[in-house]
C-alpha positions in Angstrom: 0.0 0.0 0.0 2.8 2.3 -0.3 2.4 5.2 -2.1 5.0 7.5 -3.7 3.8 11.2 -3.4 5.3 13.0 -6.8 5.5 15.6 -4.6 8.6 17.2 -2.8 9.0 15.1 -0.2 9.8 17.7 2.7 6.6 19.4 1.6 4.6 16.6 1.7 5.9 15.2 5.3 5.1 19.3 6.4 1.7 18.4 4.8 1.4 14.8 6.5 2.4 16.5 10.1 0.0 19.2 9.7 -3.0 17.3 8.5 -2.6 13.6 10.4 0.0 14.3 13.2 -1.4 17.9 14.5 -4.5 17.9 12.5 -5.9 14.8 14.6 -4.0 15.7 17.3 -1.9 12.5 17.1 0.5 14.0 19.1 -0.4 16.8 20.8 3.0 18.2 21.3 3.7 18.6 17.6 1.6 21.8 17.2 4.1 23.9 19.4 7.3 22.9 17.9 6.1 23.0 14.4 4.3 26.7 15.4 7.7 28.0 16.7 9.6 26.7 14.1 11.6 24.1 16.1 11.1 21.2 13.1 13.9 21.1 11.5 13.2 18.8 8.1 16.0 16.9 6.6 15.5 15.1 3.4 17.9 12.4 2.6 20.4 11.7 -0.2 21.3 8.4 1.3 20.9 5.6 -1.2 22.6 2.8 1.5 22.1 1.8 4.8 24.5 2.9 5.4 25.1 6.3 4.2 21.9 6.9 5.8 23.4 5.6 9.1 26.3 8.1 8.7 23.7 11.2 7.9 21.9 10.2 11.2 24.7 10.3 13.2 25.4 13.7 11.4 21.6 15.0 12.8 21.9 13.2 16.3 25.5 15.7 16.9 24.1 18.4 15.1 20.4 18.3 16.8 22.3 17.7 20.1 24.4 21.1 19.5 22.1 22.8 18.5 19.6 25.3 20.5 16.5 23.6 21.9 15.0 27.2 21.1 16.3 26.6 17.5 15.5 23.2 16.8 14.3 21.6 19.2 13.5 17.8 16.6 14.7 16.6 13.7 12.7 14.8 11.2 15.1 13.1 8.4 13.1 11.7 5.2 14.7 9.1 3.3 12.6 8.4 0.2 15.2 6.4 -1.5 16.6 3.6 1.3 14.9 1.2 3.3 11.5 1.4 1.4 10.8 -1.7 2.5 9.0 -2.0 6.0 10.9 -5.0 7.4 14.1 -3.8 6.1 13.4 -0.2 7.8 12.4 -1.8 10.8 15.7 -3.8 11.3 17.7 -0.3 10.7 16.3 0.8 13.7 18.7 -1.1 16.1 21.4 0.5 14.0 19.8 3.8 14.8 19.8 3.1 18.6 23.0 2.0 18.3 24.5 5.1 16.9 22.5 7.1 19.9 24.4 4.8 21.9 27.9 5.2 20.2 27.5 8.8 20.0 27.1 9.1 23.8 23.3 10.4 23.3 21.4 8.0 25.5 19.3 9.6 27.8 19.5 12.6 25.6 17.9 12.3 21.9 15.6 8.9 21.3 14.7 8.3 17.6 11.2 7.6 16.8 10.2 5.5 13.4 7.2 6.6 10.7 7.0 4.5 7.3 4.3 4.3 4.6 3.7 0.5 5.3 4.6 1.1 9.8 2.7 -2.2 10.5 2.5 -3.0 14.8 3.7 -6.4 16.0 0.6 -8.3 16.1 -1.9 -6.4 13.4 -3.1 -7.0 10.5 -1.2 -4.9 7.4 -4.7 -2.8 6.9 -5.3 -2.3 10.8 -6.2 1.3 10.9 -4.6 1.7 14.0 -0.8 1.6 11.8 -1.7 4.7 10.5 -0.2 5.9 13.9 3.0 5.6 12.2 2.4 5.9 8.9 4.1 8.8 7.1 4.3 9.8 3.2 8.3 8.5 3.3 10.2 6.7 5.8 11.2 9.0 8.3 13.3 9.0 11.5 11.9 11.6 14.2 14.9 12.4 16.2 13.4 13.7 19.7 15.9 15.4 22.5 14.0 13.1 25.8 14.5 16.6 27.7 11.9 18.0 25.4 9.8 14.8 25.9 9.8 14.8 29.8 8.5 18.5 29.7 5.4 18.1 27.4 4.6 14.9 28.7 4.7 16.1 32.5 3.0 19.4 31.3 0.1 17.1 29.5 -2.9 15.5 31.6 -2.8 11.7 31.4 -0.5 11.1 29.1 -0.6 7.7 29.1 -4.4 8.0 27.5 -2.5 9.2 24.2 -2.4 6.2 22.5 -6.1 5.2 23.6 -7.3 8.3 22.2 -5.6 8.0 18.7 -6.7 4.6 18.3 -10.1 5.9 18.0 -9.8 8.7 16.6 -8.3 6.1 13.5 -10.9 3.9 14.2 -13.7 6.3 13.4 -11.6 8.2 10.5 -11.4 4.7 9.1 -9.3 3.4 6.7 -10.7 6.1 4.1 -11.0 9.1 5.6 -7.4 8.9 6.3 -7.0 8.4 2.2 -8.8 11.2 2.1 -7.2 13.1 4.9 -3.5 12.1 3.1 -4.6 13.0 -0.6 
């Protein structure tokens, strides 16, 4: 189910996080950072593993460096590697890994979107997915200090996930075609 926006694909993330992510309040931290201009949106020339591994570790120093009142997440699109869902989702202990190697744990977590995100135990077309599904695979580089305060500044945070599931389940699998076209 994949789709390939012939759009720019920097516009069309901005498009997916403004619609889907802030639109249905999927997270409901996203609207500040994205308001402020704290997103800082990183498209990809990797074509490998990875060279994609070595740009990441490029935006986990830089986004670490960098002033939380300047860019505050990272968001790095890579249309052209790791396409493929189980492929991308093995990548992701790399990822970890080079948090780890680059001293960062504790301090920047990366977070995973991809077209095709599919949750241990659901079914491919489980609406639910759509949770973490994004126009391109994308990792979401977050600094945890960042996460702490929203989360400890939100009410029940923990209902988060209980609340989007719903809100998919009564969007349905197309309204969020819709809601994406």
């Amino acid at each position: 189910m994949s789709q390939a926006p012939a759009a720019d694909p920097i516009e069309t993330t901005r498009r997916w996080l403004e619609r889907a992510v802030i639109g249905l309040n999927l997270c409901p931290f996203a609207k500040a950072v994205l308001a402020k201009g704290q997103v800082r949106f990183v498209l990809s020339q990797a074509l490998t593993p990875e060279d994609l591994l070595e740009e990441l570790a490029s935006e986990l120093v830089l986004l670490e460096q960098s002033d939380p009142e300047k860019i505050d997440t990272t968001l790095l699109i890579h249309p052209k590697v790791l396409t493929d869902f189980l492929d991308f989702n093995d990548f992701l202990d790399l990822a970890d890994g080079a948090v780890a190697a680059l001293d960062l744990e504790g301090e920047i977590q990366v977070a995973s979107f991809h077209p095709d995100y599919q949750f241990a135990g659901t079914d491919f077309d489980d609406v639910g997915n759509c949770t973490n599904r994004s126009p391109y695979p994308t990792l979401h580089l977050l600094r945890e200090l960042s996460v702490e305060r929203a989360v400890a500044a939100f009410p029940d945070p923990e209902v988060i996930v209980e609340r989007n599931l719903e809100t998919l389940d009564k969007l349905g699998f197309e309204g969020w075609r819709r809601l994406m076209g």
